[in-house]
N, CA, C and O atoms as CSV, one atom per row, in Angstrom:
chain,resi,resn,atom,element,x,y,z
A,1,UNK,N,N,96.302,97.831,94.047
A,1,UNK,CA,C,96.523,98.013,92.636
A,1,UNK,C,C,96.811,99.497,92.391
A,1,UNK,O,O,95.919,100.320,92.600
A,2,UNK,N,N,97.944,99.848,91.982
A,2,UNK,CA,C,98.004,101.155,91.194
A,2,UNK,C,C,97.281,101.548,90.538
A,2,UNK,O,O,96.728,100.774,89.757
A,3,UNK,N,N,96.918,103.036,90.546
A,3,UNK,CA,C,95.795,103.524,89.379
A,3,UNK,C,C,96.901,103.835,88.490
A,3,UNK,O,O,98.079,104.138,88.685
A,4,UNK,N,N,95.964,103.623,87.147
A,4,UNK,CA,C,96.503,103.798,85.928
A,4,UNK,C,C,95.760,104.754,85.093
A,4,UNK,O,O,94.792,104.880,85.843
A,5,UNK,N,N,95.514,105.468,84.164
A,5,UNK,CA,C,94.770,106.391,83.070
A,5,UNK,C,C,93.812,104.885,82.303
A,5,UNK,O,O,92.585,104.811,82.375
A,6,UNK,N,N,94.538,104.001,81.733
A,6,UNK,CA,C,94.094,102.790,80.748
A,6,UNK,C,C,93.142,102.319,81.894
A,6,UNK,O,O,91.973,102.188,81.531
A,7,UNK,N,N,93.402,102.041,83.189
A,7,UNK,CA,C,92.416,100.913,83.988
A,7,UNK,C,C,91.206,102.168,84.284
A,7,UNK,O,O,90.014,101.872,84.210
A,8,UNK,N,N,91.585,103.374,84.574
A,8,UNK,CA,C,90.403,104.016,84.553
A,8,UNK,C,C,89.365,104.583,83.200
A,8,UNK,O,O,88.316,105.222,83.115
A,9,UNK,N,N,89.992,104.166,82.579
A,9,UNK,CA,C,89.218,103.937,80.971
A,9,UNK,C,C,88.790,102.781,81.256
A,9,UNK,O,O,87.685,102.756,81.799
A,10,UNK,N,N,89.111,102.171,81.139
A,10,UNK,CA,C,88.239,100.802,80.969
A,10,UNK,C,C,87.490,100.780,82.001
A,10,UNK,O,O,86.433,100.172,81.828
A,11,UNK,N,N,87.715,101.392,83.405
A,11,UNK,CA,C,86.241,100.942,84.391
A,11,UNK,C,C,85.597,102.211,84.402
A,11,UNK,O,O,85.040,102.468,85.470
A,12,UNK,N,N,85.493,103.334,83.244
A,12,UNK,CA,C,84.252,104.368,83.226
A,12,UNK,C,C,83.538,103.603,82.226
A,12,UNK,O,O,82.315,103.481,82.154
A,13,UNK,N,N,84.723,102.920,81.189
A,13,UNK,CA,C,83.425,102.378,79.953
A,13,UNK,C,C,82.861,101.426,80.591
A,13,UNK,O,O,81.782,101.089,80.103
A,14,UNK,N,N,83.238,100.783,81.636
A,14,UNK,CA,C,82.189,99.662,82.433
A,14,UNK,C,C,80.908,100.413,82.927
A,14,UNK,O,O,79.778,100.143,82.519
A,15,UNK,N,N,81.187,101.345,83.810
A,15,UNK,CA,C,80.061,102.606,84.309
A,15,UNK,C,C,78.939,102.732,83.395
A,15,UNK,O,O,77.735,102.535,83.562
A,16,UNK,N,N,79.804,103.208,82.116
A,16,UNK,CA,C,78.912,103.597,81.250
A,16,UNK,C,C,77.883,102.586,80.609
A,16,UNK,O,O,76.929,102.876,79.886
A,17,UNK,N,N,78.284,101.344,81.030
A,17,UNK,CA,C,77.192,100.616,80.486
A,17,UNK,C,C,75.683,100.346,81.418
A,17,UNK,O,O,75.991,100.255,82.606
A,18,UNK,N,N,74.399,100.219,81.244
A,18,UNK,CA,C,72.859,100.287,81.541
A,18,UNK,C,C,72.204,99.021,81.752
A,18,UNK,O,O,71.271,98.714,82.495
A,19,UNK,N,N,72.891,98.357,80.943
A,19,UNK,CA,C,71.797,96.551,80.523
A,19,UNK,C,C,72.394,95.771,80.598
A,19,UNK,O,O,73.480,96.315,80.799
A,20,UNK,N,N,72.596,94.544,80.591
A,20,UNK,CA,C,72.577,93.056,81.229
A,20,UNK,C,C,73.184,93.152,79.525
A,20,UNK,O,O,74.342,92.903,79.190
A,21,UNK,N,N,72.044,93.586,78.591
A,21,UNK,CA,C,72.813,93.315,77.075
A,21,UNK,C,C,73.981,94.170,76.576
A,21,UNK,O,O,74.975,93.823,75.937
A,22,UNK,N,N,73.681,95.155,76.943
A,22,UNK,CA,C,74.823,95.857,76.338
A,22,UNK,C,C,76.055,95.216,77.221
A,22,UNK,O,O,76.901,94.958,76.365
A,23,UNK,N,N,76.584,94.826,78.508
A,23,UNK,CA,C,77.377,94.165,79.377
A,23,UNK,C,C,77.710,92.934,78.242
A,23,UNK,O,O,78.776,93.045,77.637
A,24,UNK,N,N,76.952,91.918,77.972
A,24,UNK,CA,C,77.059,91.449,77.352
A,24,UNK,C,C,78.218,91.739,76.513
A,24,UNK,O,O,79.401,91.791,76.851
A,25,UNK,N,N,77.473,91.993,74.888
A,25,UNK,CA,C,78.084,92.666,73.673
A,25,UNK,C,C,79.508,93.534,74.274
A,25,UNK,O,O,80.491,93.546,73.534
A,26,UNK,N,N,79.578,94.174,75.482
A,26,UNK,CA,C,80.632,94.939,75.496
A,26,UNK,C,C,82.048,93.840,76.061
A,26,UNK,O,O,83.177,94.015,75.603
A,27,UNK,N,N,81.755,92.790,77.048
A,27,UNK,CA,C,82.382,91.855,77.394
A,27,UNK,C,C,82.823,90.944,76.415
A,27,UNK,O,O,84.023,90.677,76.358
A,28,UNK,N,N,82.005,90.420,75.623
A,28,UNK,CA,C,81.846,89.890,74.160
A,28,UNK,C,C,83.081,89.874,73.734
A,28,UNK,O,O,83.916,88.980,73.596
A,29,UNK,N,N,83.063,91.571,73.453
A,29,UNK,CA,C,84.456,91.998,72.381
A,29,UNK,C,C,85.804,91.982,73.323
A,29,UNK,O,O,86.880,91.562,72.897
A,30,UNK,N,N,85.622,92.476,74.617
A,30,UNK,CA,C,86.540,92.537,75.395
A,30,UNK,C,C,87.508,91.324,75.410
A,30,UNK,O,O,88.549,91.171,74.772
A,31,UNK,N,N,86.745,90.293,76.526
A,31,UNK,CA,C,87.508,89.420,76.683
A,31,UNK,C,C,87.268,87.541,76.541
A,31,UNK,O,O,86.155,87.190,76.148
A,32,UNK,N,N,87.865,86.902,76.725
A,32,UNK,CA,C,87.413,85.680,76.102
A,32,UNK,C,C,86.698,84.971,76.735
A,32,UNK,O,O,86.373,85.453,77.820
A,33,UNK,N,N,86.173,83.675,76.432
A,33,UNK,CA,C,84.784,83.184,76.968
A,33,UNK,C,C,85.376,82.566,78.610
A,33,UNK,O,O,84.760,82.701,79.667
A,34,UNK,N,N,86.692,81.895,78.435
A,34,UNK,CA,C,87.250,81.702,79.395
A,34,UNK,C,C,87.413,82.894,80.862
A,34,UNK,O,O,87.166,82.600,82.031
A,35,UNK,N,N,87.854,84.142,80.387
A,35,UNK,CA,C,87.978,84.766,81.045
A,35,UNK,C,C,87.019,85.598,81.934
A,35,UNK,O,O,87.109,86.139,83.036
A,36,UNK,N,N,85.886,85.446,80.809
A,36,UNK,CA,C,84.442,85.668,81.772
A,36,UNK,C,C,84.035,84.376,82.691
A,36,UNK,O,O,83.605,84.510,83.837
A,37,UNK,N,N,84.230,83.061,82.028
A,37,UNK,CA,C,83.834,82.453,82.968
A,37,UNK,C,C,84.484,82.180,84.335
A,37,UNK,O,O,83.874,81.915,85.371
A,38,UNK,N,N,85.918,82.294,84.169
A,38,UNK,CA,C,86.834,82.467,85.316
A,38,UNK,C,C,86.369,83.475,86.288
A,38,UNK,O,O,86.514,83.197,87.478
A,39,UNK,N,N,85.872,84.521,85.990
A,39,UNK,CA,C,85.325,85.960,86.835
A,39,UNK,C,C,84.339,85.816,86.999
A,39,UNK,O,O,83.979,86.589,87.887
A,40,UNK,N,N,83.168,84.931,86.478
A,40,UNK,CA,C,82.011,84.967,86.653
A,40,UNK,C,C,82.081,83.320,88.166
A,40,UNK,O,O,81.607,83.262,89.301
A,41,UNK,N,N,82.542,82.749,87.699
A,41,UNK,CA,C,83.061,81.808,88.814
A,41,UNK,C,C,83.707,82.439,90.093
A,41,UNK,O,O,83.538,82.225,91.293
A,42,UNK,N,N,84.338,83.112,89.542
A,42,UNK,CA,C,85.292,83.867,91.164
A,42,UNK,C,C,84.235,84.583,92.061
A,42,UNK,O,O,84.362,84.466,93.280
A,43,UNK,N,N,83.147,85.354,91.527
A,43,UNK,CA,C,82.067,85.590,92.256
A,43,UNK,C,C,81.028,84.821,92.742
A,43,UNK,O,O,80.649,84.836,93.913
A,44,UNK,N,N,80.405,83.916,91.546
A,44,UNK,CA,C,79.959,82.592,92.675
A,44,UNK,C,C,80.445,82.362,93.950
A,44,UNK,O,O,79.886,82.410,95.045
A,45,UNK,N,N,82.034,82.002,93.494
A,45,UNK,CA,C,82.707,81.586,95.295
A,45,UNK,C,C,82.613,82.372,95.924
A,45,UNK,O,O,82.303,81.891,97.014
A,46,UNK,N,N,82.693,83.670,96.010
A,46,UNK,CA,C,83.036,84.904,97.032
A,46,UNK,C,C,81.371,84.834,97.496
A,46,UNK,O,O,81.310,85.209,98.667
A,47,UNK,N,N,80.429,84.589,97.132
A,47,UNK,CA,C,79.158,84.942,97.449
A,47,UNK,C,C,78.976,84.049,97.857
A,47,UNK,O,O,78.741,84.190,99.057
A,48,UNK,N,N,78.932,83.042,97.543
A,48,UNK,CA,C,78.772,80.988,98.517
A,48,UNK,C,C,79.756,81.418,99.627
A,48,UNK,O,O,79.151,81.468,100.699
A,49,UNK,N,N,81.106,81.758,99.753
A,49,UNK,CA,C,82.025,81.928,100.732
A,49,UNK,C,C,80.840,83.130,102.118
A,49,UNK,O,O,80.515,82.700,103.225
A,50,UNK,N,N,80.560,84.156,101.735
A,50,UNK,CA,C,79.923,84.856,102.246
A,50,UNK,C,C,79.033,84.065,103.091
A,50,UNK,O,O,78.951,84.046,104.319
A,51,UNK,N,N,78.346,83.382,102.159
A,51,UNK,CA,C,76.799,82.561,102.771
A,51,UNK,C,C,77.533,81.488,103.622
A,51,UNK,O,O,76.934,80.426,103.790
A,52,UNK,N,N,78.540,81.618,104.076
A,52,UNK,CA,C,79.461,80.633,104.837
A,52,UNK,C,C,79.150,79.190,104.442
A,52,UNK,O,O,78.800,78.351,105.273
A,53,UNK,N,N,79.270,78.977,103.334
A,53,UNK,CA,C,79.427,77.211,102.586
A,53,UNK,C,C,81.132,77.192,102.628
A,53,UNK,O,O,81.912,78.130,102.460
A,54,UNK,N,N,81.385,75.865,102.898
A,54,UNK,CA,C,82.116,75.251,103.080
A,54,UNK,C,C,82.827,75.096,101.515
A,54,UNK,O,O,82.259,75.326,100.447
A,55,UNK,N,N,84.378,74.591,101.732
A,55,UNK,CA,C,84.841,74.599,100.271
A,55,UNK,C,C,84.638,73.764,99.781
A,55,UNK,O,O,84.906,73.733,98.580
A,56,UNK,N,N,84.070,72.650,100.399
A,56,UNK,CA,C,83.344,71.215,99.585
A,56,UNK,C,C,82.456,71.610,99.303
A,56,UNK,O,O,82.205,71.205,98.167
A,57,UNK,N,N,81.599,72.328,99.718
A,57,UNK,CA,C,79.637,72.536,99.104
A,57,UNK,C,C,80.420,73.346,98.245
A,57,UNK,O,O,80.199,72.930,97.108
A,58,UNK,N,N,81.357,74.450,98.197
A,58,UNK,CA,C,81.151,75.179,97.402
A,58,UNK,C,C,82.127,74.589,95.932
A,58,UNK,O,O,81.953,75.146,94.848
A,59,UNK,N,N,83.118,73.442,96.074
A,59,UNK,CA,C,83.351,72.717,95.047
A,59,UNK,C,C,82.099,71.907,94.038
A,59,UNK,O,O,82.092,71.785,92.813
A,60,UNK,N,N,81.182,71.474,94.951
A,60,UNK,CA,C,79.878,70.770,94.123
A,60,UNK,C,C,78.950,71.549,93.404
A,60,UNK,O,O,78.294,71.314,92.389
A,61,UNK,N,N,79.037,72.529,94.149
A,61,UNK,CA,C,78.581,73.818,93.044
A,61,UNK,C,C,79.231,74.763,91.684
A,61,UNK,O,O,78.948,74.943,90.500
A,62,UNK,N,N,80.186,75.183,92.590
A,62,UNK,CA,C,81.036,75.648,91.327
A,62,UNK,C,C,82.421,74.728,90.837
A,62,UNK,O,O,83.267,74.329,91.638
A,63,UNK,N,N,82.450,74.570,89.883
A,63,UNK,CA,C,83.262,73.699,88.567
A,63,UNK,C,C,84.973,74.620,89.353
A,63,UNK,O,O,85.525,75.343,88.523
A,64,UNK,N,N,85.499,74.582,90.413
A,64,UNK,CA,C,86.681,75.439,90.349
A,64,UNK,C,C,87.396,74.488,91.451
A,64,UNK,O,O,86.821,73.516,91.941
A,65,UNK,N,N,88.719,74.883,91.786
A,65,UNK,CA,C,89.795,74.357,92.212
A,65,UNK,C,C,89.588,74.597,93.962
A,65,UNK,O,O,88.539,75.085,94.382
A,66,UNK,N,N,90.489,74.273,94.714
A,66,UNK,CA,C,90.502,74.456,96.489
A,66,UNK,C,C,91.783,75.967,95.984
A,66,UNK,O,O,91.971,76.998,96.631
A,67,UNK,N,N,92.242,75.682,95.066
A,67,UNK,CA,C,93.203,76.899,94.996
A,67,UNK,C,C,92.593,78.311,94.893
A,67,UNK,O,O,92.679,79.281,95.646
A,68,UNK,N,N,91.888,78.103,93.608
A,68,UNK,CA,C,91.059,79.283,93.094
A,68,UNK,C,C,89.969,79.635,94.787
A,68,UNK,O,O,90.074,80.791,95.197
A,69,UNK,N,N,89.219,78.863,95.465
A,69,UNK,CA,C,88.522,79.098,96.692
A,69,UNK,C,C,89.534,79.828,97.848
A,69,UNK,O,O,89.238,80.713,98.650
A,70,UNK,N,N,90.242,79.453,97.738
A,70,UNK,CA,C,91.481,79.877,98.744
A,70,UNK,C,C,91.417,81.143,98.558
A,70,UNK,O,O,90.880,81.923,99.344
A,71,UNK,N,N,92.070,81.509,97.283
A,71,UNK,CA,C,92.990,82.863,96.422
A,71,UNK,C,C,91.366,83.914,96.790
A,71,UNK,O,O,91.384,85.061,97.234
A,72,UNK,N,N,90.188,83.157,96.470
A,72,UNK,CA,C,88.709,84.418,96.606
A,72,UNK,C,C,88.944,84.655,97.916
A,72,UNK,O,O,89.351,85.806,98.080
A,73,UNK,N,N,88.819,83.819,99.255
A,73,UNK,CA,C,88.844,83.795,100.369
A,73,UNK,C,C,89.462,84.910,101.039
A,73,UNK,O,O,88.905,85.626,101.871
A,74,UNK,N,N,90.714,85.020,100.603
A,74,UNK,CA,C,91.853,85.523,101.173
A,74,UNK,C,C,91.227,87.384,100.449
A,74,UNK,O,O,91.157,88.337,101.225
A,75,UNK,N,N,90.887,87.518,99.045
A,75,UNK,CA,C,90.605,88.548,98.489
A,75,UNK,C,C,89.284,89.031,99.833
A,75,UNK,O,O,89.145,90.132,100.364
A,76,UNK,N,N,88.762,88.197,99.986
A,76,UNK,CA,C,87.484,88.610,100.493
A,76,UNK,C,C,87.700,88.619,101.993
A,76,UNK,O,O,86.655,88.862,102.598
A,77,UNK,N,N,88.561,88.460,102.620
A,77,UNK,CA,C,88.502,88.166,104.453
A,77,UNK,C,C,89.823,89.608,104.355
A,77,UNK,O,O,89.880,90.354,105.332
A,78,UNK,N,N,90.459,89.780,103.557
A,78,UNK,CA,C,92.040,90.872,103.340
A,78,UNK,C,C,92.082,91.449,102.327
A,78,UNK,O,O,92.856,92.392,102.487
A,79,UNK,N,N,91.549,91.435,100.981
A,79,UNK,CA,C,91.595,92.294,100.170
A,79,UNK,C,C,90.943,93.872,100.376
A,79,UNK,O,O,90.682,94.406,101.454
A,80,UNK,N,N,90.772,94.419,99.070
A,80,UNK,CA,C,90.505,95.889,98.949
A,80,UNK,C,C,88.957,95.801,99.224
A,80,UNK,O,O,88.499,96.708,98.529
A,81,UNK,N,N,88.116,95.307,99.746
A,81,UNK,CA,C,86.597,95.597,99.986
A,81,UNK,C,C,85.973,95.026,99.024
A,81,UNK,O,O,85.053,94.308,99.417
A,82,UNK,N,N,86.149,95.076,97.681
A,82,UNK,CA,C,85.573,94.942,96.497
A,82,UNK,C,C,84.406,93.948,96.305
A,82,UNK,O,O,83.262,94.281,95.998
A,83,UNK,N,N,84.956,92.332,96.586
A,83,UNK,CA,C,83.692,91.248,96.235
A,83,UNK,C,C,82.783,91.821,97.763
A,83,UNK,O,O,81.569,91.614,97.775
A,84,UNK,N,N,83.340,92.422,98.812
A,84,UNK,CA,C,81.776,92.694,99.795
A,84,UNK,C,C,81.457,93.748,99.103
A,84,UNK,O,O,80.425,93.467,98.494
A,85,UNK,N,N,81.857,95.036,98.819
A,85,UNK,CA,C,80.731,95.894,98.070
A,85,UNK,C,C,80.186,95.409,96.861
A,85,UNK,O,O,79.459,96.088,96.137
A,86,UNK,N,N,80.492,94.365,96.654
A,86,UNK,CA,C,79.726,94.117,95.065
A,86,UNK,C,C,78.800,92.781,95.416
A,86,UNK,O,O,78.212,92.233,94.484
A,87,UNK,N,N,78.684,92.306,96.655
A,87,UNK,CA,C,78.022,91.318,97.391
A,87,UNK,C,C,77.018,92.018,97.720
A,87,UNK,O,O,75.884,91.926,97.249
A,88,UNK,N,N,77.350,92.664,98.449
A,88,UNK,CA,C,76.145,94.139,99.237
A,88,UNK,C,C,75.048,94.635,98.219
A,88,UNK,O,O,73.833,94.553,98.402
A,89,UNK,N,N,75.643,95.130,97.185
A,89,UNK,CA,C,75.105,95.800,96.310
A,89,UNK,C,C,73.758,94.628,95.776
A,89,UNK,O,O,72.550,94.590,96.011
A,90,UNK,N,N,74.889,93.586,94.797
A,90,UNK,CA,C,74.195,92.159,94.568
A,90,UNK,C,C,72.871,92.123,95.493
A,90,UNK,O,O,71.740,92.428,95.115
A,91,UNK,N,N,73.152,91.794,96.465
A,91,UNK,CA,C,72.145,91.291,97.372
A,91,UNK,C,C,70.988,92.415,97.881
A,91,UNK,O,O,69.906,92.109,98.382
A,92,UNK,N,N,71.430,93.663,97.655
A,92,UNK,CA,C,70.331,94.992,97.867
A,92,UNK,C,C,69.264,94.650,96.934
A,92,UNK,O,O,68.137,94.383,97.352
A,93,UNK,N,N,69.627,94.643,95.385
A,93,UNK,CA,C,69.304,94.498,94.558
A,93,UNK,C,C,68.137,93.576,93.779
A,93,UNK,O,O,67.386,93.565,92.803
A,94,UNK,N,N,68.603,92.734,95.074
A,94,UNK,CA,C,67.946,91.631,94.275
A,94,UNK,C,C,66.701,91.521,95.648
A,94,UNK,O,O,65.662,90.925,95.364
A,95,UNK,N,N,66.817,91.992,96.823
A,95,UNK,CA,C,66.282,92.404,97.420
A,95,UNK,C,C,64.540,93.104,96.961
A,95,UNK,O,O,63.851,93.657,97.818
């Protein structure tokens, strides 16, 4: 992805947020209920994918397509690092 000035605005005001609520309220206004749940789904899979479930266990779990599992897959085995550092982190965390 190209950096942009606008995408790095929008991911300091992500930074800048502290709480689970303010995330909330700030997502809220952002973007639509769909679009969180689409992203909030895409990480389910990437994290079931991780825990090496299968795309059937991980269809009975999450409400999503063999397409959408594919498209995470491919982000996560060849993409930019991203769902493993945010897996890593996830899982430190909760640690």
């Amino acid at each position: 992805m190209k950096r942009d000035p606008s995408l790095d605005r929008l991911f300091q005001t992500i930074l800048q947020l502290q709480t689970v609520d303010e995330c909330y309220a700030y997502f809220e206004d952002l973007c639509t209920i769909k679009e969180l749940s689409d992203m909030s789904q895409r990480l389910d899979v990437a994290v079931l994918l991780s825990e090496g479930l299968s795309y059937q266990k991980i269809m009975e779990q999450v409400d999503v397509s063999t397409a959408t599992i594919g498209r995470v897959s491919k982000c996560l085995n060849h993409g930019a690092g991203g769902y493993q550092r945010a897996i890593k982190k996830l899982k430190e965390n909760e640690a």
